[in-house]
VOPAGU-2260 file (C-alpha; in pm, 1 decimal, decimal comma):
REM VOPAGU-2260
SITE   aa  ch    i         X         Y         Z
SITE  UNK   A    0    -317,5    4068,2   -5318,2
SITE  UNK   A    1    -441,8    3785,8   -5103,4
SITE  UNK   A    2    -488,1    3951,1   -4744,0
SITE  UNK   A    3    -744,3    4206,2   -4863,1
SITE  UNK   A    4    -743,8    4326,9   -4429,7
SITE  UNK   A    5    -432,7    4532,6   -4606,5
SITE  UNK   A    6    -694,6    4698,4   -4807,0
SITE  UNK   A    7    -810,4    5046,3   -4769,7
SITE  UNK   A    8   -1160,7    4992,2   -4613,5
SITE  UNK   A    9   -1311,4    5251,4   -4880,4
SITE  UNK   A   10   -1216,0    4940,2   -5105,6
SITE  UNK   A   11   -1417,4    4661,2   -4941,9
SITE  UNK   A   12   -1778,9    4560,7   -4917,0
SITE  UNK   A   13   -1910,8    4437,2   -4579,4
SITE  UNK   A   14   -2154,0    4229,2   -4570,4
SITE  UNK   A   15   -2343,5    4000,5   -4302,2
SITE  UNK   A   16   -2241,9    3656,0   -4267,7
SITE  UNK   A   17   -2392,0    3523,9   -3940,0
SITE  UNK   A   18   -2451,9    3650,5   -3596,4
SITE  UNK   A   19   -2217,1    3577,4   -3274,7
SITE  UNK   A   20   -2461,5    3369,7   -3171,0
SITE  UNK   A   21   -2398,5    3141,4   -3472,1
SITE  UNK   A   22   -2076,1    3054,8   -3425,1
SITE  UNK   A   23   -1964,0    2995,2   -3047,3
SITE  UNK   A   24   -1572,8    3015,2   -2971,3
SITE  UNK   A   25   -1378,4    2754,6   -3116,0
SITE  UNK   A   26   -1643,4    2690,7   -3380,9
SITE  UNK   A   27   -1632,2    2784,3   -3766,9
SITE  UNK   A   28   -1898,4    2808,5   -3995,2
SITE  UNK   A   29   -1886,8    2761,3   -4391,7
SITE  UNK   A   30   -2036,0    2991,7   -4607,9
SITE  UNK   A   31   -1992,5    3131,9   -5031,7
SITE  UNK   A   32   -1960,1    3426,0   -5139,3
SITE  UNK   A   33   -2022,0    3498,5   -5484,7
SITE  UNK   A   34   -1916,2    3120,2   -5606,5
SITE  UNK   A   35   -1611,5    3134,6   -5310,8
SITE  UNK   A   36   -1631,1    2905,0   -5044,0
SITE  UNK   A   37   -1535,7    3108,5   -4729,0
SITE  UNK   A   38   -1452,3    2932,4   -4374,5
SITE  UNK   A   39   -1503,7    3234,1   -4053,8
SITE  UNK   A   40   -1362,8    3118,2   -3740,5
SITE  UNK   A   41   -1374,0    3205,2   -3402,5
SITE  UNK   A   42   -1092,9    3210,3   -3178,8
SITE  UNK   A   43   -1158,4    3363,4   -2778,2
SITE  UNK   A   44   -1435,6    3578,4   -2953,4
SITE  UNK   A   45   -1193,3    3726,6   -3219,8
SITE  UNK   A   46   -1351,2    3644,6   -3541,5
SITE  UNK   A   47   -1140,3    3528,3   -3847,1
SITE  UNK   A   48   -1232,2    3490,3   -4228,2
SITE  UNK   A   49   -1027,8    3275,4   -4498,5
SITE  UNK   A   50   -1093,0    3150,1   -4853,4
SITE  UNK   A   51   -1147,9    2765,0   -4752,3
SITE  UNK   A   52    -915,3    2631,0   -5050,2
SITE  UNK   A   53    -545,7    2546,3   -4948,7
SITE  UNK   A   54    -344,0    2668,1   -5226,5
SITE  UNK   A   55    -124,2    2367,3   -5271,5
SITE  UNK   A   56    -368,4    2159,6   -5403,5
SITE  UNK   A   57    -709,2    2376,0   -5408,8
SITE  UNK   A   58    -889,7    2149,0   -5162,3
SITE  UNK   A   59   -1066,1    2271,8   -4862,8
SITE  UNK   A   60    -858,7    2374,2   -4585,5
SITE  UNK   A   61   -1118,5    2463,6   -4338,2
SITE  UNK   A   62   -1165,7    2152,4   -4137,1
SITE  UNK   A   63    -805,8    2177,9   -4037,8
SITE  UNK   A   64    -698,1    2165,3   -3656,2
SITE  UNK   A   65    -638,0    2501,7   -3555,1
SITE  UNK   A   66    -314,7    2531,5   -3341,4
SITE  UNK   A   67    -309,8    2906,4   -3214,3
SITE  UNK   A   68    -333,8    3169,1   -3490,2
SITE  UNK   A   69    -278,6    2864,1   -3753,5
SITE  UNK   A   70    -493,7    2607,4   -3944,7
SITE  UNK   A   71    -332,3    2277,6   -4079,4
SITE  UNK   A   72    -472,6    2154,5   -4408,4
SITE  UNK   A   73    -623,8    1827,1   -4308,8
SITE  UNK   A   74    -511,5    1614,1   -4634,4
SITE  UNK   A   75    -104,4    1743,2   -4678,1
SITE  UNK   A   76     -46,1    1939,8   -4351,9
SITE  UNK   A   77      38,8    2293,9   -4491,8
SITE  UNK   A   78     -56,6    2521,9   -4272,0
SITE  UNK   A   79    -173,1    2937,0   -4275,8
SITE  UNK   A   80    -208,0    3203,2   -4077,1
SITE  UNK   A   81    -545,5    3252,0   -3962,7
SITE  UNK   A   82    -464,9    3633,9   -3952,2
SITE  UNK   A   83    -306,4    3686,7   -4267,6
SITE  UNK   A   84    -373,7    3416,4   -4478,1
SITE  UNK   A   85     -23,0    3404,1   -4511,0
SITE  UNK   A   86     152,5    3009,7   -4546,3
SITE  UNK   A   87     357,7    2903,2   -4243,7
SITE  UNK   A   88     472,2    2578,3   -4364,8
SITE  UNK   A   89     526,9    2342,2   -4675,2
SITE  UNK   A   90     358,3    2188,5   -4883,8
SITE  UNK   A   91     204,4    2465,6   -4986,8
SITE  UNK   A   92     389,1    2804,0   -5092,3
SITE  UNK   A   93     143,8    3037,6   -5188,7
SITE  UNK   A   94     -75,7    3233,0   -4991,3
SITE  UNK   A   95    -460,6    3214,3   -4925,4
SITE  UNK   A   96    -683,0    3499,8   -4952,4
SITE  UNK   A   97    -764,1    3670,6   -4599,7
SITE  UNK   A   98   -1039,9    3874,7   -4559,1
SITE  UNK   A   99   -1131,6    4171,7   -4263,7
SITE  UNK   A  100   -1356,2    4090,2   -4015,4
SITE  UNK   A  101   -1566,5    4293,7   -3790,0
SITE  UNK   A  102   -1911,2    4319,4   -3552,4
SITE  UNK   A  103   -2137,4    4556,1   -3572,0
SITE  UNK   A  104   -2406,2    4511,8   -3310,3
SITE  UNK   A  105   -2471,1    4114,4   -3320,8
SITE  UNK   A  106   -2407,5    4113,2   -3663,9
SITE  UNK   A  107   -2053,3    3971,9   -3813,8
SITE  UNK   A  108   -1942,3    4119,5   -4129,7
SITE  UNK   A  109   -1657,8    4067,0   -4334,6
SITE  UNK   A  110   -1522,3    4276,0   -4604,0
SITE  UNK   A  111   -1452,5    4192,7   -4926,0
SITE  UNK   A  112   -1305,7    4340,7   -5221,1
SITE  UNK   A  113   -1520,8    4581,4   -5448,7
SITE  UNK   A  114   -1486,3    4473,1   -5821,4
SITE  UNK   A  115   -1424,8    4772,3   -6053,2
């Protein structure tokens, strides 16, 4: 399962990532979780988390252009669903992970999975 929002929150650990101050609207911040390199974006104040690795070749896909709900990998032009994770167009065919976001106070979280 890539888009781990599907997940049953009891199934997810949030955890702090930055503040809304930190990252304005239209502005992304890079940060790793547990050896994963995780891009959060923010689009109109609605906050967005993806793996930053494009799954066609496993580069980083966060610098992309951002067109709407979509990011276009800046080296082959696949692009995902900010949302979902989920690929919209070729090269690439498999998904990216996805994770939940939310704010709590000031604070942005996101969730991710709890290893059993």
């Amino acid at each position: 399962m890539y888009n781990y929002k599907e997940l049953d929150q009891a199934k997810l650990e949030f955890i702090a990532v930055a503040t809304i101050d930190e990252i304005k609207d239209g502005e992304r911040i890079f940060i790793e979780v547990d050896g994963k390199p995780i891009v959060i974006i923010n689009i109109s104040n609605e906050y967005f988390a993806i793996e930053d690795v494009c799954s066609h070749d496993d580069g980083p896909v966060g610098e992309g252009h951002i067109e709407g709900y979509e990011i276009i990998c800046p080296r082959h032009g696949a692009r995902f669903d900010l949302r979902t994770g989920r690929v919209i167009a070729l090269p690439a065919f498999v998904d990216i992970p996805a994770y939940p976001v939310r704010v709590v106070g000031d604070q942005i979280e996101i969730g991710l999975p709890i290893e059993i």
